[in-house]
C-alpha positions in Angstrom: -8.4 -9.5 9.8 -10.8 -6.9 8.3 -9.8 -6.2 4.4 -9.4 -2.7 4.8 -7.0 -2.7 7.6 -3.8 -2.0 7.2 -1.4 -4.5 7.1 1.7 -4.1 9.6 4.7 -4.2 6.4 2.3 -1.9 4.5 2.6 0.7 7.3 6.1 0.5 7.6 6.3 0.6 3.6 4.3 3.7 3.2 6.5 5.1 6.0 9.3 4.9 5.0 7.8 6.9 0.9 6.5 9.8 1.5 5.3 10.4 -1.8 3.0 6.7 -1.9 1.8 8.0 1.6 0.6 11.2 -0.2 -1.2 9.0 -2.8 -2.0 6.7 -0.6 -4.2 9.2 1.1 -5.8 10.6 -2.1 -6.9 7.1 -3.1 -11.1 6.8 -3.9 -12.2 4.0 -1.1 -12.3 1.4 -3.9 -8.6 1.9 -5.0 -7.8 1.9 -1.5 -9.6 -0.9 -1.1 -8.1 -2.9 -4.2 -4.3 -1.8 -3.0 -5.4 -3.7 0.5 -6.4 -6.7 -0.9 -3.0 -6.5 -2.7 -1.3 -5.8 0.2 -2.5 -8.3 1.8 -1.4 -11.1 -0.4 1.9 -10.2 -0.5 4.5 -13.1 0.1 7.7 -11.2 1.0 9.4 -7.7 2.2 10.5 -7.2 -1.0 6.9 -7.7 -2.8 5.4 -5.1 -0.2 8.3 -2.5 -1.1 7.4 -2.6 -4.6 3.7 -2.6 -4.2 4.5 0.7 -2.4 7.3 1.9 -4.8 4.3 0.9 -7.5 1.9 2.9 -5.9 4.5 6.6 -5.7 5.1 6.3 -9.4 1.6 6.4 -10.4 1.1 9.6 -12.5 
């Protein structure tokens, strides 16, 4: 699986935020690209909701 694709729980994650979407897609390619790898390694449902939950409260 390439690093920079998007992992199937991530998708979902972002999804159902609107507001980590939005940031999501305002990310430089290298924090997008560090987020991935995070995303990547998450374990569990749970992890992947925060990551995203993470990701909408960054100022």
């Amino acid at each position: 699986m390439d690093q920079n694709e998007l992992p199937l729980g991530f998708s979902f994650a972002l999804g159902q935020n609107p507001e980590a979407m939005q940031r999501f897609t305002v990310l430089t390619t290298e924090e997008r690209s560090a987020l991935l790898q995070k995303a990547h390694n998450v374990a569990s449902k749970a992890e992947m909701r925060q990551l995203v939950q993470d990701l909408s409260n960054r100022a």
